[in-house]
Backbone as CSV, one residue per row, in Angstrom:
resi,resn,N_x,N_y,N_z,CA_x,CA_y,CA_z,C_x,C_y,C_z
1,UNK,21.010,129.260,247.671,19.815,128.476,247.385,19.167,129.059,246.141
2,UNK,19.006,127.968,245.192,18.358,129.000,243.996,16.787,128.061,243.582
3,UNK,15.782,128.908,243.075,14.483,127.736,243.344,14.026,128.053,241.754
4,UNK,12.949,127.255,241.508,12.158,126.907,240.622,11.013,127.201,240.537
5,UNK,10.254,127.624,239.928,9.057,127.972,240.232,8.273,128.642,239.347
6,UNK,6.599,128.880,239.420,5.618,129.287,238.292,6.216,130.521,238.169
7,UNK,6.686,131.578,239.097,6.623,132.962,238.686,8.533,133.223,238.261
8,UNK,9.224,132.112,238.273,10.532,131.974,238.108,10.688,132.603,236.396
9,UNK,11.731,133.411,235.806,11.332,133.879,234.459,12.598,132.910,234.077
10,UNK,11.765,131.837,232.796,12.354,130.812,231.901,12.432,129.543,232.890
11,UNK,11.799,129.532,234.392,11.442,128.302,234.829,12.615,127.634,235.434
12,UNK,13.839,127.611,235.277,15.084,127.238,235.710,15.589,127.612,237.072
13,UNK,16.579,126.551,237.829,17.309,126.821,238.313,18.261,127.088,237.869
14,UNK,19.163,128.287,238.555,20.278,128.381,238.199,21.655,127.955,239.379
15,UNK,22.616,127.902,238.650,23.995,127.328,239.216,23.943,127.929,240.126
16,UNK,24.928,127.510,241.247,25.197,127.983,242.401,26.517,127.287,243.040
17,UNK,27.709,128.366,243.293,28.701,127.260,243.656,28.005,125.795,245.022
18,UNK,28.357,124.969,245.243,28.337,123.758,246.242,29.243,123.825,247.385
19,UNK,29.663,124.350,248.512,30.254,124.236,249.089,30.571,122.589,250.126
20,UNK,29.487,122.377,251.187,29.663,121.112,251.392,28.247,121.182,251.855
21,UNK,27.977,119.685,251.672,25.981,119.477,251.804,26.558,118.409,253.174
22,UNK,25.177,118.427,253.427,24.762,117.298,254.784,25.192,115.769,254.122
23,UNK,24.718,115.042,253.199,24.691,113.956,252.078,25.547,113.828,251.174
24,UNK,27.401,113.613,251.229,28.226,113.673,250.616,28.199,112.129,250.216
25,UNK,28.337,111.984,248.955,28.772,110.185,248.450,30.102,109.716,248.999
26,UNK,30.078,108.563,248.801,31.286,107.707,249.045,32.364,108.154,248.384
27,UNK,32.309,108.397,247.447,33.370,109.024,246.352,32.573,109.788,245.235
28,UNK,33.624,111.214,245.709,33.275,111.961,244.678,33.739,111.985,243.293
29,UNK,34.812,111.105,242.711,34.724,111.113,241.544,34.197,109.637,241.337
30,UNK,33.493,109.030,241.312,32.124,108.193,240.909,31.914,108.198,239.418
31,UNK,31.886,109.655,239.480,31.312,110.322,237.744,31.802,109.443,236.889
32,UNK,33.178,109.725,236.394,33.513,109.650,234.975,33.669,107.993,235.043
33,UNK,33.356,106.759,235.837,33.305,105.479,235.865,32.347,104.917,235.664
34,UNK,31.215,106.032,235.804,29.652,105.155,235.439,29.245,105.963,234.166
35,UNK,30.400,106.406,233.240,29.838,107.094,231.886,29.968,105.679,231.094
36,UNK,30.878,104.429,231.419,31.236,103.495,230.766,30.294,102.297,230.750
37,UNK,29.070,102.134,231.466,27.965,101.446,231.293,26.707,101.877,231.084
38,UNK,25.890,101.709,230.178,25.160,101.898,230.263,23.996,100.963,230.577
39,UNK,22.501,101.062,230.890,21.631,100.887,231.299,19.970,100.576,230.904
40,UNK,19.759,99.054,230.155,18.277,99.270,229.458,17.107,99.514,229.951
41,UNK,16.015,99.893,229.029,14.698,100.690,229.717,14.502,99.385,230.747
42,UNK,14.301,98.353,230.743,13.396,97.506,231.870,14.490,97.785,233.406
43,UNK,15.803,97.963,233.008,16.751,97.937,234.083,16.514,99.256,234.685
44,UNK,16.472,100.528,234.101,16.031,101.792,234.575,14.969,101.891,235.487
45,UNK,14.087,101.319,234.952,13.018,101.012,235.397,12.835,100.334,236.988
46,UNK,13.566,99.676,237.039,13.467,98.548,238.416,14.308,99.627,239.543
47,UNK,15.341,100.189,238.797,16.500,100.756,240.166,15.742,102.274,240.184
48,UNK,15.163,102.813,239.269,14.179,104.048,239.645,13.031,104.065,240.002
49,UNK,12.398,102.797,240.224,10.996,102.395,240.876,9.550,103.211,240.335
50,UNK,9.708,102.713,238.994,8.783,103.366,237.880,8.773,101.927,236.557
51,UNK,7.296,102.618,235.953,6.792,101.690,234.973,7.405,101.884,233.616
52,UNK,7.211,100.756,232.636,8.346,101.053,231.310,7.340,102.388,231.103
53,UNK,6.143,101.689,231.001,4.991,103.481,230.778,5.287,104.876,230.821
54,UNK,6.076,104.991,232.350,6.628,106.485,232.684,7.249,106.310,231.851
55,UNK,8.878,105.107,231.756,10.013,105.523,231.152,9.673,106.169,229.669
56,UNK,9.037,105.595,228.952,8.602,105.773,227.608,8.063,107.238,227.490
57,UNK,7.291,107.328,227.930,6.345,108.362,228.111,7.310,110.196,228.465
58,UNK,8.625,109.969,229.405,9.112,110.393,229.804,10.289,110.858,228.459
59,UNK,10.910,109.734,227.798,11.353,109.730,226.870,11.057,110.596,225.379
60,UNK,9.953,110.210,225.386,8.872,110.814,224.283,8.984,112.286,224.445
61,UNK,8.642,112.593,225.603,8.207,114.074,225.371,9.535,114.670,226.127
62,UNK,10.361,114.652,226.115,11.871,115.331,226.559,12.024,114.973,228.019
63,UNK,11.367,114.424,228.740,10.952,115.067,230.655,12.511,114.505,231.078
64,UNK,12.724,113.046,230.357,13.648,112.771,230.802,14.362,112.051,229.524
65,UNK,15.596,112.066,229.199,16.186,111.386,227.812,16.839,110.806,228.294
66,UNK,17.515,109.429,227.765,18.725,108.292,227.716,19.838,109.474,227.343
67,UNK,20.717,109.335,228.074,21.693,109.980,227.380,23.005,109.679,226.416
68,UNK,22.921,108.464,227.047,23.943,107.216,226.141,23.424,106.607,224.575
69,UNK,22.357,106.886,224.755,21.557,106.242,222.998,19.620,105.934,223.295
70,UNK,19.531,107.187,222.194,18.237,107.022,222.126,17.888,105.737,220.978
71,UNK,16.203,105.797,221.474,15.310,104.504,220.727,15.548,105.308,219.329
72,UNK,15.934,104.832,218.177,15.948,105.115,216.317,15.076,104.137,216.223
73,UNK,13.922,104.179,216.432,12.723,103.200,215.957,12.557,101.585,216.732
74,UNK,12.117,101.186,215.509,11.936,99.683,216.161,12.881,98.820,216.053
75,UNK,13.255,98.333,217.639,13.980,97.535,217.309,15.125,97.698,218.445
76,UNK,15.670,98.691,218.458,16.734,99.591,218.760,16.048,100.008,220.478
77,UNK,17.558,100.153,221.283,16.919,99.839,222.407,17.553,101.343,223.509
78,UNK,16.667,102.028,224.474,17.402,103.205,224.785,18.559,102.306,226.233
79,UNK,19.446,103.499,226.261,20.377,103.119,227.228,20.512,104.251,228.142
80,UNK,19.946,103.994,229.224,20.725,104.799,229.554,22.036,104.955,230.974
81,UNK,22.436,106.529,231.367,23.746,106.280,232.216,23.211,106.380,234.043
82,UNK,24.055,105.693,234.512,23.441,105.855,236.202,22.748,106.917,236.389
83,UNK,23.826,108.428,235.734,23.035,109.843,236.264,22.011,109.567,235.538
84,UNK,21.601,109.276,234.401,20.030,109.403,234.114,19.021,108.552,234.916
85,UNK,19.397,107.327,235.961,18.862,106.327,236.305,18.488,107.453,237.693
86,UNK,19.828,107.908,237.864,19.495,108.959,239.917,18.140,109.815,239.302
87,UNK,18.105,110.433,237.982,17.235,111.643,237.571,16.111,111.174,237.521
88,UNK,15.517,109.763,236.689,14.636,109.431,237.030,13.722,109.253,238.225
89,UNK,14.896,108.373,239.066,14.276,108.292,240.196,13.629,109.655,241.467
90,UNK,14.300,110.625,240.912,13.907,112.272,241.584,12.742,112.751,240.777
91,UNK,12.540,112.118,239.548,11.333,112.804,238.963,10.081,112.349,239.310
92,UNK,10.424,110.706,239.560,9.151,110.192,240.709,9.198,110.397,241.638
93,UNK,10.083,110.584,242.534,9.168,110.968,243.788,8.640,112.589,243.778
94,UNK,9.131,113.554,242.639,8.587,114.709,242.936,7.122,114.502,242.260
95,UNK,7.007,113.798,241.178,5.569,113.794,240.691,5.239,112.979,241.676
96,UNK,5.154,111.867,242.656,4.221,111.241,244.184,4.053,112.222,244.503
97,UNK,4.958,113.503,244.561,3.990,114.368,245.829,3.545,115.491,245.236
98,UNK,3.432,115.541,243.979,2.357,116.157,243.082,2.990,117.431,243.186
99,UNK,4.651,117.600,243.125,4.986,118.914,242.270,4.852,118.922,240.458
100,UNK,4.166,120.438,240.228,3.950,120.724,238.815,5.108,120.372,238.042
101,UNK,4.580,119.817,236.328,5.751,119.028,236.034,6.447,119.936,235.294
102,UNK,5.718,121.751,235.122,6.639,122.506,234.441,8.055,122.981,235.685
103,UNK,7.592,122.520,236.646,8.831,122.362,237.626,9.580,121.757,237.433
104,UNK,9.324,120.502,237.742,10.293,119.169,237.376,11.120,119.302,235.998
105,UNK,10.081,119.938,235.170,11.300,119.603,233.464,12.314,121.017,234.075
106,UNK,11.913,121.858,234.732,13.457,122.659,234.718,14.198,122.136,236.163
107,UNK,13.856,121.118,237.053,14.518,120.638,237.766,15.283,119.657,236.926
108,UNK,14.912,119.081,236.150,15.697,117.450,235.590,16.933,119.028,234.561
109,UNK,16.135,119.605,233.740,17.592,120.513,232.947,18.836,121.096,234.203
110,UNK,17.909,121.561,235.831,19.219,121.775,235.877,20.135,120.885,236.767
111,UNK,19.414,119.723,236.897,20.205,118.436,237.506,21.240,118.381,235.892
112,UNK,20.874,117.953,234.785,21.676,117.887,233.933,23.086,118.630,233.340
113,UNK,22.682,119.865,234.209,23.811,121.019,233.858,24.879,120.797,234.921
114,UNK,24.290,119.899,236.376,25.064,120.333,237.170,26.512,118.837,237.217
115,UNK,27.519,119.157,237.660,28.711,118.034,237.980,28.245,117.392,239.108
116,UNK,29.488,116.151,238.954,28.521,115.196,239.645,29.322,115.682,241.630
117,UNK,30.054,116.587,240.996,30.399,116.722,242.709,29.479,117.976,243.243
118,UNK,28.815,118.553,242.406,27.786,119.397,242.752,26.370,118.369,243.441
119,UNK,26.282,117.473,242.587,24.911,116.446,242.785,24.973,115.678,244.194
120,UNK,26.274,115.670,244.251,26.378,114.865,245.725,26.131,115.616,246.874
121,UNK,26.378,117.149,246.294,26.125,117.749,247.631,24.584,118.243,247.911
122,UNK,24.005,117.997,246.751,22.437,118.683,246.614,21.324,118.198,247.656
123,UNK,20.516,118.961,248.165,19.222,118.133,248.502,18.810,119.313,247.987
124,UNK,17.536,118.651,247.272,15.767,119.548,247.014,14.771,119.634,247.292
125,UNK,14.416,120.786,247.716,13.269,120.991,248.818,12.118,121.702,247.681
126,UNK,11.103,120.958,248.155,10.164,121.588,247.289,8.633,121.991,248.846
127,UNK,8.497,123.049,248.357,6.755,122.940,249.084,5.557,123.163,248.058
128,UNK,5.704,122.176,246.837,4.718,121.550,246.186,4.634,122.889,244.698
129,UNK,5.110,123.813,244.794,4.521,124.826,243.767,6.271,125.012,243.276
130,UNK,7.269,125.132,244.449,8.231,125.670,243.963,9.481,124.915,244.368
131,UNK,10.460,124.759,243.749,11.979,123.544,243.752,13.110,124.412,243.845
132,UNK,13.395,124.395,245.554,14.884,124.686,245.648,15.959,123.864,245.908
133,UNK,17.643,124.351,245.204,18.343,123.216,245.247,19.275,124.016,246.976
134,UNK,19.149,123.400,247.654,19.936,123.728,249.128,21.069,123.009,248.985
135,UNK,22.619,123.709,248.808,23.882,122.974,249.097,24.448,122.749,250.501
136,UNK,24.101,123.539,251.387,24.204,123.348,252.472,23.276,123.351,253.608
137,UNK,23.709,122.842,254.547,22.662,122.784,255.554,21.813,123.709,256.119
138,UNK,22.809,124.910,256.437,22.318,126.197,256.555,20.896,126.494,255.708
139,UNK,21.548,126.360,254.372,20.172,126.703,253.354,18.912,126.049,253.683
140,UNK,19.433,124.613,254.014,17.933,123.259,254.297,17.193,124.005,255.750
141,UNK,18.034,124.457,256.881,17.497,125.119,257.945,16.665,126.137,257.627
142,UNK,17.361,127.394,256.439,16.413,128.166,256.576,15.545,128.125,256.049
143,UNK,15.440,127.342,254.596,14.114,126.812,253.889,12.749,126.510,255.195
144,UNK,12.917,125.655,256.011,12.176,125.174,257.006,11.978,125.579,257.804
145,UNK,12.519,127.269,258.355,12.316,128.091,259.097,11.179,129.196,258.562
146,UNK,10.923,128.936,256.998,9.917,129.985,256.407,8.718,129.642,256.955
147,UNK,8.694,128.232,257.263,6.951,127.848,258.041,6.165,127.441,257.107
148,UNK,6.804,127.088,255.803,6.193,126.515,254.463,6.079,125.195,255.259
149,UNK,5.143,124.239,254.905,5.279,123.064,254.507,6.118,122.407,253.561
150,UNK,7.312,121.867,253.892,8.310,121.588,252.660,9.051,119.617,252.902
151,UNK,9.038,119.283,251.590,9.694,118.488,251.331,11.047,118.115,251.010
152,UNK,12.252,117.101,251.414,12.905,117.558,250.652,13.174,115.990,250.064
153,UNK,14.652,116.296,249.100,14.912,114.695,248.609,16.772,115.735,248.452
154,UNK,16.963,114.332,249.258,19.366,114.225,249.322,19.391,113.994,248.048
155,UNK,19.944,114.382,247.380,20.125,113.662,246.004,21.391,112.608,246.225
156,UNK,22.725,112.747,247.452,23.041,111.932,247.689,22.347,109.648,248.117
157,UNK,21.281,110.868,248.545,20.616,109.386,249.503,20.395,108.761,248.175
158,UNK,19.759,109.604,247.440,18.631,108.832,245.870,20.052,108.274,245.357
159,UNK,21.142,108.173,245.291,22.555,108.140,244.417,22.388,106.841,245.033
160,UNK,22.461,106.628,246.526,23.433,105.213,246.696,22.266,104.400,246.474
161,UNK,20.611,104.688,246.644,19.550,103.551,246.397,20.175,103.233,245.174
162,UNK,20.208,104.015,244.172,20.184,103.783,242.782,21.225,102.740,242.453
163,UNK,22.628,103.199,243.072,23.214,102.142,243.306,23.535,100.963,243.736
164,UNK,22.599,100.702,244.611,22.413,99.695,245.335,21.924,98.634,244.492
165,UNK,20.527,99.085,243.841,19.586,98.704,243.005,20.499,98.094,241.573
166,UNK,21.053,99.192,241.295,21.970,98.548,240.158,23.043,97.562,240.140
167,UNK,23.434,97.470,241.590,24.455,96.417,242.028,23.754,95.019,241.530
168,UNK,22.672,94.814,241.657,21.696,93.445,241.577,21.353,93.295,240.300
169,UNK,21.541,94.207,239.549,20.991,94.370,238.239,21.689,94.434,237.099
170,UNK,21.257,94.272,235.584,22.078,93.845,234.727,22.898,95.586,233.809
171,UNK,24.261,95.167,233.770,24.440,96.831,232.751,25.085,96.234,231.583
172,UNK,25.392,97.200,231.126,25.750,96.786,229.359,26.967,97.730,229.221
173,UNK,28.017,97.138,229.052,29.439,98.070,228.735,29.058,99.102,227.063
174,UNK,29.099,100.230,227.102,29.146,101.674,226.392,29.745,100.994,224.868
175,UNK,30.959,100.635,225.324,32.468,100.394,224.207,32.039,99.139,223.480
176,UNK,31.570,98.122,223.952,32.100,96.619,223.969,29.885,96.167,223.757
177,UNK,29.272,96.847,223.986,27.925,95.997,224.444,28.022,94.576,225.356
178,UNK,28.749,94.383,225.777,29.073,93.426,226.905,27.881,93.493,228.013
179,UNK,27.424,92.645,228.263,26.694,92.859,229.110,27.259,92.335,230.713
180,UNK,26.591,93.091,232.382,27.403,92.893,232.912,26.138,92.430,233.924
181,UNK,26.707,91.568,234.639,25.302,91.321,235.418,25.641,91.546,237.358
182,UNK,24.700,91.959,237.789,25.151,92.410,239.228,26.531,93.619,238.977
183,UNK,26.265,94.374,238.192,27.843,95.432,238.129,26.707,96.533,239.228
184,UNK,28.057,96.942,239.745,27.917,98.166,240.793,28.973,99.205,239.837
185,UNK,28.051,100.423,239.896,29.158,101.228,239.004,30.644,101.733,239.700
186,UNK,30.475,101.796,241.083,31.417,101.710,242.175,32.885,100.883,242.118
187,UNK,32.279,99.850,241.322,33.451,98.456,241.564,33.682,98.710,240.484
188,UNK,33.144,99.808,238.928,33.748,99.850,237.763,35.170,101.045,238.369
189,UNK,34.479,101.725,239.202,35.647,102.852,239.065,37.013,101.961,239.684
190,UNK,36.677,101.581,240.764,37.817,100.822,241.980,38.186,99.946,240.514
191,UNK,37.837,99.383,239.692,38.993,98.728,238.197,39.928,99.255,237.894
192,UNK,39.199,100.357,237.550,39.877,101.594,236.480,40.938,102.143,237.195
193,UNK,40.894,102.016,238.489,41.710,102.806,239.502,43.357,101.823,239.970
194,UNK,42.822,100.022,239.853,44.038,99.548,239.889,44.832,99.294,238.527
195,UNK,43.634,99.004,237.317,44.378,98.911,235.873,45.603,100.329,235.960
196,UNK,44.631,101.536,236.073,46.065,102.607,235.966,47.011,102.221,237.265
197,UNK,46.669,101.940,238.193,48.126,102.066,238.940,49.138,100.894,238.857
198,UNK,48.824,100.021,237.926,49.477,99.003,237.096,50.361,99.434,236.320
């Protein structure tokens, strides 16, 4: 279990192998199939259950970046990838329950560092001052055995809303700007998976 926190030195979590979490996804390689769409601010917006306001705002000052293509002025539109759509959506509910946001910016860096078969196994427990990432259950038990008041969030669970959300919603192919409407990034991989065995 590694945590986050005011008296943490440089504010970060750090790595920690993943063994197996409570909240495993449907498929763990997911990853490298949803690098191939990306995602516009109003669409981010709807499947992370936040205002263009945050998104912008979020954008602006680093909290959270598009990772597929930033805004170059006017005109020009950010994109971003599912994992940035799951990150968002973890940065709101930790700011609803009013964890500090010099927390959150080293929670979102080390969601960013981590693979996506690490992310599936994550839940984060916060009791409002400080953000630990628990890979296993064990860890989530003993967090809640300290007698803190604690929160947590599956990062699995936040994965399939996000997905869900995006199933209904419009994406934009990376390669091609194609736009895709109702794409589930799920049904991009299951493509990719019969094109190669073709």
């Amino acid at each position: 279990m590694r945590s986050s926190g005011d008296s943490t030195a440089g504010g970060g979590l750090g790595p920690s192998p993943v063994e197996d979490g409570p909240y495993p996804l449907r498929d763990s390689a997911a990853g490298p199939a949803t690098d191939t769409i990306g995602y516009r601010g109003p669409t981010a917006c709807a499947a992370a259950g936040i205002t263009y306001r945050q998104l912008d705002y979020w954008a602006r000052t680093g909290l959270v970046e598009p990772s597929v293509r930033p805004a170059y002025g006017s005109g020009t539109q950010r994109l971003y990838s599912f994992r940035d759509v799951v990150v968002l959506k973890i940065v709101k509910r930790f700011l609803d329950t009013g964890v500090a946001l010099q927390n959150i910016r080293a929670t979102v860096q080390h969601l960013r560092a981590r693979g996506f078969k690490d992310l599936e196994r994550m839940t984060l427990m916060s009791d409002g001052a400080t953000v630990y990432e628990c890979s296993s259950p064990d860890e989530v038990v003993g967090l809640l055995q300290g007698g803190q008041g604690v929160f947590g969030i599956a990062v699995g669970v936040v994965w399939r809303d996000v997905e869900a959300a995006l199933s209904q919603l419009h994406g934009e192919r990376i390669d091609t700007g194609e736009t895709l409407v109702g794409h589930n990034p799920a049904d991009e991989l299951a493509r990719r998976r019969r094109d190669r065995a073709v």
